[in-house]
N, C-alpha and C positions, 0 to 999 in steps of 0.2 A: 358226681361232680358237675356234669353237663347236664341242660336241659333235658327232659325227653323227645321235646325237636331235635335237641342236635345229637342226642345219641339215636335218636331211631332214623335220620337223615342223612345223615354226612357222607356212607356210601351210598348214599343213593349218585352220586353227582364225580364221584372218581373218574379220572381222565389226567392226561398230560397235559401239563401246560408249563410255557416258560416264561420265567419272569425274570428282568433286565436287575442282574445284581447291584448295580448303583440305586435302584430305587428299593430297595432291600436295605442296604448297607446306610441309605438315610434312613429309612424307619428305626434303625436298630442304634443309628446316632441317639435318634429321639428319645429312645426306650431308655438310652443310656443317661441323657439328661435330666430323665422322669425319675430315673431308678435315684439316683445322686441325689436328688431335692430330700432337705428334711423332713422329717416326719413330722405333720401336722398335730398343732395343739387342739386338741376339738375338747367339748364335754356336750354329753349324752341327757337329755332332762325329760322325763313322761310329761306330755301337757295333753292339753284338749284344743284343738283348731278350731278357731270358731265358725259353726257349717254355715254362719252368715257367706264367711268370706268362702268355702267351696261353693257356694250355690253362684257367689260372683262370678267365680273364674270357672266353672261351669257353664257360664250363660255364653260363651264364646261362642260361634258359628263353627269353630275348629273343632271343637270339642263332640263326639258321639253320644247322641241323644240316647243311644242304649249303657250309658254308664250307670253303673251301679256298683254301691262301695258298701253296705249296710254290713257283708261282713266282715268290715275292718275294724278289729275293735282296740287297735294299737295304735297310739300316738305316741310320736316321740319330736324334739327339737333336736337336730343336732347343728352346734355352734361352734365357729370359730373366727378370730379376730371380730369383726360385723357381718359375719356371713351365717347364714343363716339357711338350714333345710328341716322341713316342715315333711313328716314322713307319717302317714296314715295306711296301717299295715295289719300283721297280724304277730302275734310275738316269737312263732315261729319264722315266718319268714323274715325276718329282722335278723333273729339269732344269726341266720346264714350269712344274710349281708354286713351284720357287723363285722365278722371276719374279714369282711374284703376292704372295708372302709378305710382302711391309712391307705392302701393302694389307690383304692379311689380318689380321695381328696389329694393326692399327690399328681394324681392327672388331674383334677378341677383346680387345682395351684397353678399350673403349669397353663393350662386353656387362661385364666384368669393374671399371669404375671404382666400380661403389658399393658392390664384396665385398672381404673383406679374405681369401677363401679364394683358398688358389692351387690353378695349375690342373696337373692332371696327366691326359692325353688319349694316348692309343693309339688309332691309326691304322690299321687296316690295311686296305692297298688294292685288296681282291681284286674279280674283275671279275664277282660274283656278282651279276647282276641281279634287280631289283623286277618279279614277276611276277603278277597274279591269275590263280589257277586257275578255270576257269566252274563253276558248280553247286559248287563247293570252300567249306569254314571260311575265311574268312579270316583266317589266321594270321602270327607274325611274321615267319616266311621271306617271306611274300608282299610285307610293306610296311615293315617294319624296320630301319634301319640302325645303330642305335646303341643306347647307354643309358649313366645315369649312375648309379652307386654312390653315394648319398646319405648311406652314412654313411660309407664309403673315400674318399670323396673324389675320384673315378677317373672317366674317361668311357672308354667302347671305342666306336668305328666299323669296324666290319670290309666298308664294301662303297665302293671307289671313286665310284662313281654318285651325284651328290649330296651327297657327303662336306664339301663347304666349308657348303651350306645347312644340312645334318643337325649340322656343329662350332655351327654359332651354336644349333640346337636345342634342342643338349646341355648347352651353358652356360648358357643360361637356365634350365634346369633345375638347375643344378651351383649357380648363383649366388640360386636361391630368388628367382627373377621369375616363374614360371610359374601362380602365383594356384592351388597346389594344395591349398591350404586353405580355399578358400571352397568352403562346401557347396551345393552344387547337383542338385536332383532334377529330371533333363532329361524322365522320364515320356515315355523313348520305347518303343518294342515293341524291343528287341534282348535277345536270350540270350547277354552277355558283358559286357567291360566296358566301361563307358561313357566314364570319367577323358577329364570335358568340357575342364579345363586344358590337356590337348593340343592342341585347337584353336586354344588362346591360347598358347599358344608357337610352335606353328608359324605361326601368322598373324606374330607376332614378326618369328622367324626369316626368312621370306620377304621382310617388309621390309627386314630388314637385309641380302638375298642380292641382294636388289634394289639395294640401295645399293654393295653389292659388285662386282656386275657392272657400274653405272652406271661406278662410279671407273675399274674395269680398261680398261671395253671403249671409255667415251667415248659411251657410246651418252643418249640423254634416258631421264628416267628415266619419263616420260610412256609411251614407247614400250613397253622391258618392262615395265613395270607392267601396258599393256593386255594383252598377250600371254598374261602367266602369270595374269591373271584369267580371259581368255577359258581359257587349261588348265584350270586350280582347278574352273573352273565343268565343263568334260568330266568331270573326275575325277571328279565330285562324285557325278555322273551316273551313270557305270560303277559306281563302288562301289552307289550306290544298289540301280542293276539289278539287283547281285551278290549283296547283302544281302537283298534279295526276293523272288531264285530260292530260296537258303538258305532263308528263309522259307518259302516254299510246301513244303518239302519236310519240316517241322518238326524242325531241327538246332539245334544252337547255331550263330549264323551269324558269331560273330568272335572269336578268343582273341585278336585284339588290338582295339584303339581306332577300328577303321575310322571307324565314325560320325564321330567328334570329328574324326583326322585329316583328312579328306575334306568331310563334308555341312558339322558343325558350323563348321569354319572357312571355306568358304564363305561360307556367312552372315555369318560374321564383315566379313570383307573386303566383302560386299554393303553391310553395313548402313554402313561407313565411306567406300565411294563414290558413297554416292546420300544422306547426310544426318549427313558427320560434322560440321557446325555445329552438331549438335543441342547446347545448353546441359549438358547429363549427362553427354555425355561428347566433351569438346573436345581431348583428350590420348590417342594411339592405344598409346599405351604404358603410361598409368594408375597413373602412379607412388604417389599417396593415393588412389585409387579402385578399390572394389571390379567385378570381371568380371562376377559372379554377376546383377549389375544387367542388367548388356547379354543375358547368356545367357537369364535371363527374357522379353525382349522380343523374339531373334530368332528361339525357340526354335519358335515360332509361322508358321517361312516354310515351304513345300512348293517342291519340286521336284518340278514336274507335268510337263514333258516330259524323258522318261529318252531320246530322241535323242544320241547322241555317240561321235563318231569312236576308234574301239579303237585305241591304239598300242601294244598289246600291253604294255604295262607298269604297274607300282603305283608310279612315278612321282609326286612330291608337287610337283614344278616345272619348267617347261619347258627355261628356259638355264640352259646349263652350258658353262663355257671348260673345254677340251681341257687 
């Protein structure tokens, strides 16, 4: 059922930790409002993408110059209402994921109910893995997997590996949840970009990947929740490490957002399991409230022991169904 990341991982990273049951007791609101949504009208169609338009959304800067797709020789459209997902695969790995697919698009409904924009997503599922290189930039071949065209309208995923977590990423970006308008001066040491929003989307996203895996696998949602806080917090770590050796050696030490992806949304998830009753911010989603408030207050935490178990990858979450 699991990845062989996450089954050969998961104990690696066992330990106690407590988490503040109100921010539990909302996720499982969520879970609850997801589970209740109808079941989506979709149909399934084999087509051919035309590699005009991959070579397009290829040419991004975001995108890992080491992609390679050649053996994918499955195409499919899958459609619903004007939405639209464009998936370049193999026929086996589809089999798996269609199983999953009414859950899925019952969370892509749900990210999707308060936009009137539709979605148009390319997939492709190459087996190109999330790696940090040591003493390395870190760049977006390293931690990467998607992006969205904000004025096309368009999302590309080109890496298998985390592809369901990274689609909820992307539409909150696509659907202008992502609080990339509030201005914030995070005033840390890094030689790249900061774009702290990422943090806040990918905190998002994980909860909703978290509610995803809860629904599929049956599992509490107590349980991955610990797990993938106890990773967050590894991750958090490695990068750290990574961004310090960079440091010392005086580089630019990120062409992409490590900080935010990794450190900053750490924190994030910290500050909502040890005191999300706080009065300011009682909503982990923050539909009328500003981020920029939170990002002030946790911008102030250190990670003072860099201790944490290498799993050789740039990895942003632990489970992942096969």
């Amino acid at each position: 059922m699991w990845t062989d990341f996450t089954s050969n991982n998961f104990k690696l990273i066992n330990d106690n930790i407590n988490i503040n049951k109100l921010f539990i007791n909302k996720i499982k609101e969520i879970r609850h409002q997801i589970n209740n949504l109808p079941n989506v009208d979709y149909t399934i169609n084999i087509i051919k993408i035309p590699s005009q338009k991959i070579i397009e959304l290829q040419s991004s800067p975001w995108v890992s110059s080491d992609l390679s797709y050649e053996n994918l020789d499955y195409e499919i459209n899958i459609s619903w209402l004007n939405n639209n997902i464009y998936l370049k695969t193999t026929k086996n790995k589809f089999k798996k994921f269609k199983t999953r697919l009414p859950i899925f698009l019952k969370l892509v409904t749900y990210i999707q109910s308060k936009s009137k924009i539709n979605i148009n997503l390319y997939l492709i599922l190459s087996s190109l893995k999330k790696y940090i290189e040591p003493n390395k930039i870190i760049s977006p071949k390293h931690i990467n997997s998607g992006y969205t065209h904000t004025v096309n309208k368009e999302i590309f995923i080109w890496r298998e590996e985390e592809f369901e977590k990274v689609t909820f990423h992307e539409l909150i970006h696509l659907f202008d949840q992502d609080h990339r308008h509030e201005i914030v001066d995070l005033n840390i040491d890094i030689n790249g970009p900061e774009s702290f929003y990422e943090a806040i989307t990918d905190f998002k996203a994980i909860i909703y990947n978290i509610i995803y895996l809860a629904l599929i696998s049956r599992r509490k949602i107590e349980i991955i929740l610990k797990y993938e806080l106890l990773f967050i917090h590894n991750q958090a770590k490695m990068i750290l490490y990574n961004l310090n050796n960079c440091k010392n050696n005086n580089i630019i030490i990120q062409k992409s957002p490590a900080y935010s992806y990794f450190i900053l949304k750490y924190y994030i998830f910290k500050y909502f399991t040890n005191i999300f009753d706080n009065k300011i911010f009682d909503d982990i989603f923050f539909e009328n409230k500003n981020y920029n408030k939170l990002i002030y207050l946790i911008k102030k935490y250190k990670l003072n022991d860099l201790n944490y178990v290498d799993f050789k990858s740039g990895r942003m979450t632990l489970f992942e169904l096969k």
